[in-house]
C-alpha positions as CSV (number, residue, x, y, z in Angstrom):
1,X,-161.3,-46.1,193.2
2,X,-159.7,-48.5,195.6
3,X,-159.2,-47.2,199.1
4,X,-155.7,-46.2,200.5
5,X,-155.3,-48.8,202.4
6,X,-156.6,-51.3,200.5
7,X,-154.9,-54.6,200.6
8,X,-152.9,-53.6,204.2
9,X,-153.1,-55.9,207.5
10,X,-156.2,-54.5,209.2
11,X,-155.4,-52.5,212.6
12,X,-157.9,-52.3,215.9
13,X,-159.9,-49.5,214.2
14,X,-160.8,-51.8,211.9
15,X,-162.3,-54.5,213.8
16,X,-165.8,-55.4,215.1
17,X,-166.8,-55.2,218.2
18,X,-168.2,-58.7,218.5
19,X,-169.9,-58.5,222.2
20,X,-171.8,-55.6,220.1
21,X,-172.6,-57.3,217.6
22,X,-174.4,-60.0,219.1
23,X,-175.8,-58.0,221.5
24,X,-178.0,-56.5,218.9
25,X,-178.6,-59.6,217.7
26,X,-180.6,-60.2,220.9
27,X,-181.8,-56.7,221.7
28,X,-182.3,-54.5,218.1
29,X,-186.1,-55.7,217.3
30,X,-186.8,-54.9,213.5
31,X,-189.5,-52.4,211.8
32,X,-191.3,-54.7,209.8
33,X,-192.7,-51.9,207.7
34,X,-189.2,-51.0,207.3
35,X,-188.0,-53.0,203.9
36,X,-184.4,-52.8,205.1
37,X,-185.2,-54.8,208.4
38,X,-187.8,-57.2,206.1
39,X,-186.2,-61.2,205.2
40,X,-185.2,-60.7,202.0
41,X,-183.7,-63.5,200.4
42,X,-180.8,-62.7,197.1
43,X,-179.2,-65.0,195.6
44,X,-177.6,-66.7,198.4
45,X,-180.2,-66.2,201.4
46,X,-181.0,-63.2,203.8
47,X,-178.3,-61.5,204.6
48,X,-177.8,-58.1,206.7
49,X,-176.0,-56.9,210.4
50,X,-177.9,-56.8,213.3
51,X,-176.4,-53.3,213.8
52,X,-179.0,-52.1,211.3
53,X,-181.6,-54.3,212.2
54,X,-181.1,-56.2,209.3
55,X,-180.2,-59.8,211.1
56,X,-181.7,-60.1,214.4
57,X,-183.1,-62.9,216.5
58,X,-186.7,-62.0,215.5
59,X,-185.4,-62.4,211.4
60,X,-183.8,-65.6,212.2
61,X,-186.8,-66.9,214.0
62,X,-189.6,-66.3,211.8
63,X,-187.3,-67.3,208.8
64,X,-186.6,-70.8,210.8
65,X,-190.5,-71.1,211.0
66,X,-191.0,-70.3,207.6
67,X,-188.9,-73.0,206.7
68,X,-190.6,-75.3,209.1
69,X,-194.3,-74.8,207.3
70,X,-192.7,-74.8,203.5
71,X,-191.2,-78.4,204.2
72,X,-194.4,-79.5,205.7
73,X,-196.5,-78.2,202.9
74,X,-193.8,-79.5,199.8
75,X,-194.1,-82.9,202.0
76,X,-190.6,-83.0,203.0
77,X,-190.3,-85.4,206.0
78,X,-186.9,-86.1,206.7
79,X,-184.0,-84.4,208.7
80,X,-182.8,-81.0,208.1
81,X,-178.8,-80.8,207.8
82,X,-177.7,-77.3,209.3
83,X,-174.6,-76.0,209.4
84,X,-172.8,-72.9,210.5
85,X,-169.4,-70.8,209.6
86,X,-166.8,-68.7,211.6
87,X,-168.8,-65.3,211.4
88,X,-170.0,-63.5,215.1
89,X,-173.5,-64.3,214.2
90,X,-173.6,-67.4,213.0
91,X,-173.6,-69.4,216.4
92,X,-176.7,-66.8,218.1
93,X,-178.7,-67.7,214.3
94,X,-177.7,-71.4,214.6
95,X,-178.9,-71.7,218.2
96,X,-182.4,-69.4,217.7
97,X,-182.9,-72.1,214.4
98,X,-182.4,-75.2,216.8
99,X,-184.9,-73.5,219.2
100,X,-187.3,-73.5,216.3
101,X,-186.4,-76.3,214.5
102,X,-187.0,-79.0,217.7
103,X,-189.7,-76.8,219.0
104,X,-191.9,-78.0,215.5
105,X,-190.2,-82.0,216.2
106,X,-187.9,-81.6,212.6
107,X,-185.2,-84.1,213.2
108,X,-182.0,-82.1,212.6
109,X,-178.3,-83.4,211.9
110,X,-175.7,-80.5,213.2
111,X,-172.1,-81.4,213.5
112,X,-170.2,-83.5,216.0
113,X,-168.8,-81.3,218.9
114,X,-170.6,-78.3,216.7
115,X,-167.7,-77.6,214.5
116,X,-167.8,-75.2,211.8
117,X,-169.1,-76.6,208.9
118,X,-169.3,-75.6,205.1
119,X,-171.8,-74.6,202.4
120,X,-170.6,-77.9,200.2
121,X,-170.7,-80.2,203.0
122,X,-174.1,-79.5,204.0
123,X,-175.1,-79.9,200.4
124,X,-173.3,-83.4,200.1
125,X,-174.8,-84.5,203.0
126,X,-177.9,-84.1,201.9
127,X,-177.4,-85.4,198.8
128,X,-176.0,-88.4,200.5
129,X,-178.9,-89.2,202.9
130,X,-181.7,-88.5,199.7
131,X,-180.1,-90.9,197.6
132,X,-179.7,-93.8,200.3
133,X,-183.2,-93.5,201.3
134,X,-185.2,-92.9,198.0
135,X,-188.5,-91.4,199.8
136,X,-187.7,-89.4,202.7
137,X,-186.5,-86.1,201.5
138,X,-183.9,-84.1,203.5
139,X,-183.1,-80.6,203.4
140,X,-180.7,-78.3,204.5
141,X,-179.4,-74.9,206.1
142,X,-176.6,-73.1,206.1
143,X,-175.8,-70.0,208.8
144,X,-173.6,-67.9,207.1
145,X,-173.5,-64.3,204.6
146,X,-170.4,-66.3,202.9
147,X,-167.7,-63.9,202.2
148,X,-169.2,-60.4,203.8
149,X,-167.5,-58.5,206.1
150,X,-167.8,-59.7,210.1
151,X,-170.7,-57.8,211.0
152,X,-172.7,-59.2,208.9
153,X,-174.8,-62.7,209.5
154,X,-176.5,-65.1,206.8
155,X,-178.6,-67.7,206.3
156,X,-179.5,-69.6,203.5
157,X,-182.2,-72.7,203.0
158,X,-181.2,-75.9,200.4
159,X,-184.2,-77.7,199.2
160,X,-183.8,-81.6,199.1
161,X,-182.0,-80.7,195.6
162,X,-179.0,-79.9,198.3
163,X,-178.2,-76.4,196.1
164,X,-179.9,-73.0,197.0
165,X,-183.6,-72.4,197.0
166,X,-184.6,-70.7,193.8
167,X,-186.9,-68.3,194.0
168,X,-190.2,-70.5,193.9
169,X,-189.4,-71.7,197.3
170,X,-187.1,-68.1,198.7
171,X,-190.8,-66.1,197.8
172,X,-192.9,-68.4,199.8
173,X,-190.2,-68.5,203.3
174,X,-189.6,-64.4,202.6
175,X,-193.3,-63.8,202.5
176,X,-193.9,-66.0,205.4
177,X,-191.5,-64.5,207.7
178,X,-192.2,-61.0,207.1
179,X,-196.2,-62.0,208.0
180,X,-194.6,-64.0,211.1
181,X,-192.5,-60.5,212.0
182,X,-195.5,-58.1,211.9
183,X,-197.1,-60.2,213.7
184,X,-195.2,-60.3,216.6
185,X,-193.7,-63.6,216.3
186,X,-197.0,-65.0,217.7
187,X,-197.3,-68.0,215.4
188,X,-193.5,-69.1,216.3
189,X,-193.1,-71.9,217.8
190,X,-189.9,-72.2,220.4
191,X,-187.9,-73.6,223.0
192,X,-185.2,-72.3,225.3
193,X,-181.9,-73.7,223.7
194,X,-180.9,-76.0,226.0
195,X,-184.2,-77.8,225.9
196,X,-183.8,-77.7,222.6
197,X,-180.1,-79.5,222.3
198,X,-180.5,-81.8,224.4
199,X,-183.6,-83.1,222.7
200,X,-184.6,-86.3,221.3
201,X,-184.6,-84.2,217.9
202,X,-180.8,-83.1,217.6
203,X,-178.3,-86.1,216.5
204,X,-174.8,-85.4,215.8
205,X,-173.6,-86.2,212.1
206,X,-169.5,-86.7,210.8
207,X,-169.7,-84.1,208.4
208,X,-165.8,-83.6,208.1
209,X,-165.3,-87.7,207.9
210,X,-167.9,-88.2,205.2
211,X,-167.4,-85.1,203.5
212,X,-163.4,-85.7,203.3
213,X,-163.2,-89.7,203.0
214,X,-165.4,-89.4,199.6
215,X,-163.1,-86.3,197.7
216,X,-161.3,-89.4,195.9
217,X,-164.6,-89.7,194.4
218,X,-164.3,-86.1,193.0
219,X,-160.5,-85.3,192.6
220,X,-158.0,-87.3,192.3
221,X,-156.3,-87.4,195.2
222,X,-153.7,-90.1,194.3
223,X,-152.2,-87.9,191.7
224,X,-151.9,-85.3,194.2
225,X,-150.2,-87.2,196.5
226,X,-147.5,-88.9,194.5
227,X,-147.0,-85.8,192.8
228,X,-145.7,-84.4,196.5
229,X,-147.5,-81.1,195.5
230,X,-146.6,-78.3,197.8
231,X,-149.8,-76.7,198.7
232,X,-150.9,-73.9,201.1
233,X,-154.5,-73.8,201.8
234,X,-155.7,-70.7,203.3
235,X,-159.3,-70.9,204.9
236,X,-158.9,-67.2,205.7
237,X,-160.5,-67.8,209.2
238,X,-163.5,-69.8,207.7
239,X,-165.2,-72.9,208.4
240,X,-162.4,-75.3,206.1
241,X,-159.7,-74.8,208.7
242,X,-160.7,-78.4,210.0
243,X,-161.5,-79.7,206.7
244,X,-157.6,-78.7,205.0
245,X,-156.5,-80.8,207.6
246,X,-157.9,-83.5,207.9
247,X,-157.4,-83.9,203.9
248,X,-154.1,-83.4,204.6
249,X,-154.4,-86.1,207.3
250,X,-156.7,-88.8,205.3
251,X,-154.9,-88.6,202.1
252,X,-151.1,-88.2,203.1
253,X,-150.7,-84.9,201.9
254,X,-147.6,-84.5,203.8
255,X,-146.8,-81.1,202.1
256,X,-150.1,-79.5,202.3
257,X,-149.3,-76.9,204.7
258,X,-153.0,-75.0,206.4
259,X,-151.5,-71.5,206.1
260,X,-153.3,-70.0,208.8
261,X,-155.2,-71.9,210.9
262,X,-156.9,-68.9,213.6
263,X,-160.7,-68.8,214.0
264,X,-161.2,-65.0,215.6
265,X,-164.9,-63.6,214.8
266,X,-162.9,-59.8,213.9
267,X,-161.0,-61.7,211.1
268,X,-158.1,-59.1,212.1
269,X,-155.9,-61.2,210.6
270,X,-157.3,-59.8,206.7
271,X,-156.0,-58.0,204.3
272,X,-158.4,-54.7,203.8
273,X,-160.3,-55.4,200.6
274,X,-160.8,-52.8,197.9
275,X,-163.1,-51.0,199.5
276,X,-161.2,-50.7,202.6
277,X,-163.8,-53.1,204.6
278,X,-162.3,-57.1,206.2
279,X,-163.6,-59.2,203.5
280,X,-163.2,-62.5,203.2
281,X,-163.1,-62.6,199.2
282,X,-160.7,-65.5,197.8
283,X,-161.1,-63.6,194.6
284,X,-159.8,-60.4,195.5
285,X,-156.3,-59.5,195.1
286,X,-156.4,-56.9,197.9
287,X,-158.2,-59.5,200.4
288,X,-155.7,-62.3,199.8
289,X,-152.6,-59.9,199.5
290,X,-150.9,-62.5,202.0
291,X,-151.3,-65.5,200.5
292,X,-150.3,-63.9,197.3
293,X,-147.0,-62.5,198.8
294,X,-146.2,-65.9,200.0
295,X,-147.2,-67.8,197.0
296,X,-143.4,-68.7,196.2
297,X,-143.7,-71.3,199.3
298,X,-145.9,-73.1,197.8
299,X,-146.7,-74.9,194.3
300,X,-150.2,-74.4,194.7
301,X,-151.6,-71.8,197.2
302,X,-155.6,-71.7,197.9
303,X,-158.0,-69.9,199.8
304,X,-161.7,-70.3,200.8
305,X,-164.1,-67.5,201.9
306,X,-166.2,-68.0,205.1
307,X,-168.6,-70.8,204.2
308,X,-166.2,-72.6,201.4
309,X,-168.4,-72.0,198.4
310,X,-166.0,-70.0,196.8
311,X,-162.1,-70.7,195.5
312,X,-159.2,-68.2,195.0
313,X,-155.8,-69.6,193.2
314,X,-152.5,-68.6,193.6
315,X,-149.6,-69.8,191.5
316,X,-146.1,-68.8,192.3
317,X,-145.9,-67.7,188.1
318,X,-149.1,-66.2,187.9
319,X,-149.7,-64.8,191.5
320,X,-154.1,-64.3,192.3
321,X,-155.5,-66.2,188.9
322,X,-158.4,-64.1,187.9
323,X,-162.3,-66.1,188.6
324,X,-163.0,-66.1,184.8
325,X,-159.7,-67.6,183.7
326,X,-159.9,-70.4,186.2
327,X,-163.2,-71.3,185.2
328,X,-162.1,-71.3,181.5
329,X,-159.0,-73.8,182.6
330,X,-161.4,-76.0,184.9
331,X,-163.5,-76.5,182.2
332,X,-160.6,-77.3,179.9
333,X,-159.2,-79.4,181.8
334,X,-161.8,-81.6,182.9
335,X,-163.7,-82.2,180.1
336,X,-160.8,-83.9,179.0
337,X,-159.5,-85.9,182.3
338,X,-163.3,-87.0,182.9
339,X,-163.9,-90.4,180.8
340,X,-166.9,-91.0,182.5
341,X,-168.6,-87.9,182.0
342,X,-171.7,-88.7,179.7
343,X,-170.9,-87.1,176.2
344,X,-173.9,-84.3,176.3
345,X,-173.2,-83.1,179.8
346,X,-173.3,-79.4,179.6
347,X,-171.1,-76.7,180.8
348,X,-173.3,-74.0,183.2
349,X,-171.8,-70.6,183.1
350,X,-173.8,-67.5,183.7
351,X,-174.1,-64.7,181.2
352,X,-172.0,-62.3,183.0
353,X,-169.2,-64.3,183.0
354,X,-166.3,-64.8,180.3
355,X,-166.5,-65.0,176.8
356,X,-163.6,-67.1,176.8
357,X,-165.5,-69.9,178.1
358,X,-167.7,-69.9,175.4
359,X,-164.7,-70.1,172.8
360,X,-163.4,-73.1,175.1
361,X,-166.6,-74.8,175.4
362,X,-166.5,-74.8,171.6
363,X,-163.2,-75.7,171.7
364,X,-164.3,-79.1,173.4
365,X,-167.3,-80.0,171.3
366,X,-169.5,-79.2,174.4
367,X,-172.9,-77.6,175.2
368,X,-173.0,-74.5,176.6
369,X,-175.8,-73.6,178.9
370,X,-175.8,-69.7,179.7
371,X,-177.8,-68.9,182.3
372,X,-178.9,-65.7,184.5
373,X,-176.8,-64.6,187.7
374,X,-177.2,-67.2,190.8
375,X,-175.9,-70.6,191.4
376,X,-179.2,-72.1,191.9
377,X,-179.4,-71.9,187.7
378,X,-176.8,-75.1,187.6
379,X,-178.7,-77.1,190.8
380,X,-181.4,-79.8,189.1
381,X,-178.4,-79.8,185.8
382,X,-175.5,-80.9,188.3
383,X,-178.6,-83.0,190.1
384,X,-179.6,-85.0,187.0
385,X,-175.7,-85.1,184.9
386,X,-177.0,-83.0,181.9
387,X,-175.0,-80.2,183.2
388,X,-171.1,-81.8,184.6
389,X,-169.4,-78.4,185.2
390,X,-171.0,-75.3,186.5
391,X,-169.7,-71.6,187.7
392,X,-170.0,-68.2,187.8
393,X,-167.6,-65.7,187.6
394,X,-167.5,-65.2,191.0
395,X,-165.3,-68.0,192.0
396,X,-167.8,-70.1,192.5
397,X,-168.6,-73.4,191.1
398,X,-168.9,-77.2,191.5
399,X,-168.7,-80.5,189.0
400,X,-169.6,-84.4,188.7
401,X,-168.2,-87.3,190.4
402,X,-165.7,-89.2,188.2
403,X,-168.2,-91.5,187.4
404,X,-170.5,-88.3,186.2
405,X,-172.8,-88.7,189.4
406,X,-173.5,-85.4,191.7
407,X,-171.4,-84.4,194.2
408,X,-172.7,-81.1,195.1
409,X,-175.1,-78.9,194.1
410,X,-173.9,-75.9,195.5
411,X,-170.3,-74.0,195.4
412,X,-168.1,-76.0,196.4
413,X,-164.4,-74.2,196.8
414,X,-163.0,-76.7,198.3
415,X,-163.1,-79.2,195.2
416,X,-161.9,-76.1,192.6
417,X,-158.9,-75.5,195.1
418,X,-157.9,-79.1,194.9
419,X,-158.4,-79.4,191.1
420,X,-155.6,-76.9,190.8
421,X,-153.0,-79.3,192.5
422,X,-154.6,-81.9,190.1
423,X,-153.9,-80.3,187.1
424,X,-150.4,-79.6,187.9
425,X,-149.6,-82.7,189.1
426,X,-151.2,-84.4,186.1
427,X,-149.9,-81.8,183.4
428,X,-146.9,-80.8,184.9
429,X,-148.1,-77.4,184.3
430,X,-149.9,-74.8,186.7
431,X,-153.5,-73.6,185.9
432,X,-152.0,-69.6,185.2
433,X,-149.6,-71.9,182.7
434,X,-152.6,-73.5,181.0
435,X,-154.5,-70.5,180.8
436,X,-151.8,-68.6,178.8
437,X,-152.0,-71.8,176.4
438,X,-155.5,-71.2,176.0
439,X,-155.4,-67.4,175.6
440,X,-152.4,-68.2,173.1
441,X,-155.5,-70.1,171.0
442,X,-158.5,-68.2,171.6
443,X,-157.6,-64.8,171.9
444,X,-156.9,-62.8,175.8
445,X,-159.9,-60.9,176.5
446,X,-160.1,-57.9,179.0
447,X,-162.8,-57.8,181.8
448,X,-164.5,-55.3,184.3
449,X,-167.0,-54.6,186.3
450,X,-168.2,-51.2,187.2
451,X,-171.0,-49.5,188.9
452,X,-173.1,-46.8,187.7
453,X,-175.8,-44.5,189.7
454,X,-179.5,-45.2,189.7
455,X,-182.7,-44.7,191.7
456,X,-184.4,-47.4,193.0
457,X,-187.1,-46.4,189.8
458,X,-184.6,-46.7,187.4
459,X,-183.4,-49.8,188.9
460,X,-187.2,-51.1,188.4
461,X,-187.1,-50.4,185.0
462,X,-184.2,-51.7,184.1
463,X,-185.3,-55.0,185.6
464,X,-188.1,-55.5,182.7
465,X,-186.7,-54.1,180.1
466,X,-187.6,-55.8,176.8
467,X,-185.1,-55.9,173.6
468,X,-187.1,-54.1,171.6
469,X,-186.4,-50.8,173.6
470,X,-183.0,-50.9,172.8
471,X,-182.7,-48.8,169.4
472,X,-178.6,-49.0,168.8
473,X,-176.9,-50.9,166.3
474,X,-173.5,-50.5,167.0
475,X,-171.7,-51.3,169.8
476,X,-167.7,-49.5,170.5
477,X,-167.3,-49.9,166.3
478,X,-168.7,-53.4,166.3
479,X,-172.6,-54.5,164.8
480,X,-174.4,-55.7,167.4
481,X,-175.5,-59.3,167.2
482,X,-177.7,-59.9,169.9
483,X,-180.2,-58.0,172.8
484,X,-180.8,-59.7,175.6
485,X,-183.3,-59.5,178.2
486,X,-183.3,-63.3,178.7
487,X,-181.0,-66.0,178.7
488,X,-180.1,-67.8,176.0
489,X,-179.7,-71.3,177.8
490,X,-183.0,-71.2,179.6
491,X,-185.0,-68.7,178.4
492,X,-185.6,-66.8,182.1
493,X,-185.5,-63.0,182.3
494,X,-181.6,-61.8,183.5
495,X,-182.9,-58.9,185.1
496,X,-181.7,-56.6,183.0
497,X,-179.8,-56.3,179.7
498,X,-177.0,-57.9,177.6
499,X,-175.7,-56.5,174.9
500,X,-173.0,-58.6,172.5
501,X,-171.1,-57.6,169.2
502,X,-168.4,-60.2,167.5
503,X,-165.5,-59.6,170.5
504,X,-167.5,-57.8,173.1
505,X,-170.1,-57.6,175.1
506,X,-172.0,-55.9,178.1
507,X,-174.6,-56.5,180.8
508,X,-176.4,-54.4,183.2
509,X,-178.1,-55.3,186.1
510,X,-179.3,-53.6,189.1
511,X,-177.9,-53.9,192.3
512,X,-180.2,-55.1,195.1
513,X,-178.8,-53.2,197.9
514,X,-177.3,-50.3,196.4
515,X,-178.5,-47.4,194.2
516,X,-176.2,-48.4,191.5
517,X,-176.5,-50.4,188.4
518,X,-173.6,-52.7,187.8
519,X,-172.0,-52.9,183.9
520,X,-170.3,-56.0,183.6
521,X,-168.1,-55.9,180.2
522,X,-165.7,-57.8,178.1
523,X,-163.2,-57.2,175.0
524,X,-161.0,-59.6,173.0
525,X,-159.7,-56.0,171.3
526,X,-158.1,-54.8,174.4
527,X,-158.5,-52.3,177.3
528,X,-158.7,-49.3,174.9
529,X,-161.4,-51.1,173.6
530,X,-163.3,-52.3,176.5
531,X,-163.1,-48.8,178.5
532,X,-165.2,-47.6,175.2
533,X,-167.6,-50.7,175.5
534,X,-168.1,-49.8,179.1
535,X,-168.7,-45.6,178.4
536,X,-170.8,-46.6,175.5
537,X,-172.8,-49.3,177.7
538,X,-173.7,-46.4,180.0
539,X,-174.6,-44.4,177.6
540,X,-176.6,-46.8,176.2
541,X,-178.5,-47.6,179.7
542,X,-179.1,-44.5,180.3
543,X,-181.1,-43.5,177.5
544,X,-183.2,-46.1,177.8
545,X,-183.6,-45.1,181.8
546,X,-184.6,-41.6,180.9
């Protein structure tokens, strides 16, 4: 049920106090027997407010430490790339990492004049630096809870891979931090910031220059250019307000227009999402209800969340293009503009995302790699070129070099936005155009996600189910053809269950902050036919929860 005033300008009542929030940042000391104030690292880092005592100075500490003995014992002896976004707590968490960082002599690379810098920068640069200097292994973080509402703070470690740290690595820094916390902090080592930045340890690195002067490498930025394609790039207050314009700048964009350039830590200048909170979601209709209204100004109108891993695309035919359809026409598109992709490069997609890829992948006379829920799935594929395209339906994804060599390994929103001005000015055709083309051929699918209720018990169980407790045959009228409790491209547990039939399928998974179990479902029979999918799902669940 979406809130009243859900895609409305945001008023004073709905805004942060920032001097608050960072006050508790420095002040709120954590429970480390409580598990809600423990490091916990999901899918994309440790996340929380220091409201709750969630993400404190103590968390971001220990973590930093963490980090500091994991790349000692894995033998990783080169710099450590760190960047930060536009969120309150991401300058207190950079600072208390620096303080760390020098403190244990890691050589770290921030940016020059300590701009804002994105996920897929970061990730580049290390990249970049590993591949000149075969030997000396870099690393990375990244200060930011990506699209979460402004109390929240993140941060997120990258492995000399330069995508996120699966969970091999994450279990090891989490462990470690909580050990460093109930301790007292007593085996972190630390120096007073300014110490610390002014220390023989802290270089300044072009991030924006190297990051922006390669995307010809990536996109092609000619076409763009000589196409005259109007674009608005939104970084909805995030750290790509630099980056839009100095693409704009570098490649003569002269009608790429930065739609709104502010920087303000309340983001009052959102749209309310869905739930009523200041989100900074690029794939959410209600959080990008401006750019949307405005998308007849523009040919191609784009916006980033926070950090830039993420991509939201607005056509003036098609309005907000929905995560899974973009994906579907990405992968379309450039598995046939990309001559120099190697001919069994994969296509990465994760298993809750669209069917419809799978038809397209087919379509091409590609692999398809289906994979559990995280990014970090696609990282030693996109690495090595066996996989040259990989998302989730998220809005988030990231693909080869022209030449099929990495460019990054994490999200990268920045790339997908620009790939939309690509297309239309190498097709003559928006992507919302080329998506009806390919619905027209494989069928137009409806999509959901919904949350059911669970205990954290529940939740448990449904994490380890096995196949062979699930007794149904049938599926909303349809034979099942397949129970899944891992996936299919790599054989690791999903966490939970996915259920397929001919033109359908579900997955359940538990969430890991709420006690709810999400159902995510698909039907190329319809609505009608999908709102049975997703009451029969539940049903289904649920008897195997009892």
């Amino acid at each position: 049920m979406a809130h009243p005033r859900a895609g409305t300008p945001a008023l004073p009542e709905d805004l942060i106090d920032v001097a608050a929030v960072e006050r508790a940042y420095y002040d709120r000391v954590p429970d480390p027997d409580d598990p809600m104030q423990q490091v916990v690292f999901g899918t994309s880092g440790h996340r929380g407010s220091s409201l709750d005592g969630a993400f404190n100075e103590a968390h971001i500490l220990a973590t930093t430490q963490a980090i500091v003995e994991y790349r000692r014992s894995a033998g990783i002896t080169g710099p450590l790339f760190i960047g930060f976004d536009t969120h309150a707590l991401s300058i207190p968490a950079w600072r208390s990492a620096l303080e760390v960082l020098t403190a244990n002599e890691v050589t770290v690379y921030i940016a020059e004049n300590e701009k804002f810098t994105p996920t897929p920068a970061v990730s580049f640069a290390i990249l970049r630096f590993n591949q000149a200097n075969p030997g000396v292994l870099a690393d990375g973080i990244v200060v930011t809870p990506s699209h979460n509402p402004p109390r929240d703070g993140g941060f997120k470690y990258n492995p000399p891979s330069g995508g996120p740290a699966d969970t091999s690595i994450t279990s090891v820094v989490a462990r470690r931090a909580n050990e460093l916390l109930a301790d007292n902090l007593s085996g972190v080592n630390r120096i007073p910031f300014e110490r610390a930045r002014s220390s023989e340890f802290i270089h300044e690195y072009p991030y924006t220059a190297t990051y922006v002067d390669h995307l010809q490498e990536v996109v092609d930025m000619s076409a763009i250019r000589d196409a005259g394609i109007h674009i608005g790039a939104d970084p909805l207050g995030g750290a790509s307000v630099g980056y839009w314009a100095e693409i704009g700048f570098r490649y003569n964009l002269t009608n790429l227009t930065v739609v709104n350039p502010t920087v303000d830590p309340t983001f009052r200048f959102m749209t309310l999402d869905t739930d009523g909170k200041i989100r900074m979601d690029c794939s959410s209709p209600n959080a990008m209800a401006s750019l949307i209204s405005a998308r007849e100004r523009y040919d191609i109108a784009t916006g980033n969340d926070a950090d830039s891993d993420r991509h939201g695309i607005v056509t003036p035919d098609g309005g907000l293009m929905n995560p899974n359809h973009y994906l579907a026409v990405a992968i379309d598109y450039l598995f046939t503009h990309r001559p120099g992709w190697g001919a069994q490069a994969a296509v990465g997609k994760t298993l809750v995302s669209s069917s419809l890829i799978d038809r397209v992948v087919a379509g091409i006379d590609r692999k398809l790699l289906e994979v559990p829920v995280g990014f970090k799935w696609f990282v030693d594929g996109l690495l090595d070129g066996s996989i040259a395209f990989g998302g989730e339906e998220s809005a988030g994804a990231s693909f080869l070099t022209f030449d099929g060599k990495p460019w990054s390994t994490d999200k990268d929103g920045i790339i997908l936005a620009l790939l939309a001005s690509e297309m239309l000015a190498t097709t003559g055709k928006t992507p919302s155009q080329r998506y009806r083309e390919l619905a027209d051929r494989y069928g137009e699918s409806a999509y959901a996600r919904v949350d059911a209720p669970a205990s954290r018990a529940q939740k448990a169980l449904l994490g380890k189910l096995s196949a062979d407790q699930v007794s149904a045959t049938e599926l909303a009228g349809e034979p099942i053809t397949a129970v899944l409790t891992e996936a299919p491209g790599n054989g690791a547990p999903i966490g939970g269950l996915k259920v397929t039939t001919e033109n359908a399928w579900f997955a359940a998974r538990p969430s890991g902050t709420e006690d709810v179990y999400k159902i995510y479902a698909e039907s190329f029979k319809g609505a009608d036919h999908l709102a049975t999918v997703q009451a029969q799902a539940q049903e289904l669940v649920d008897s195997v929860l009892v």
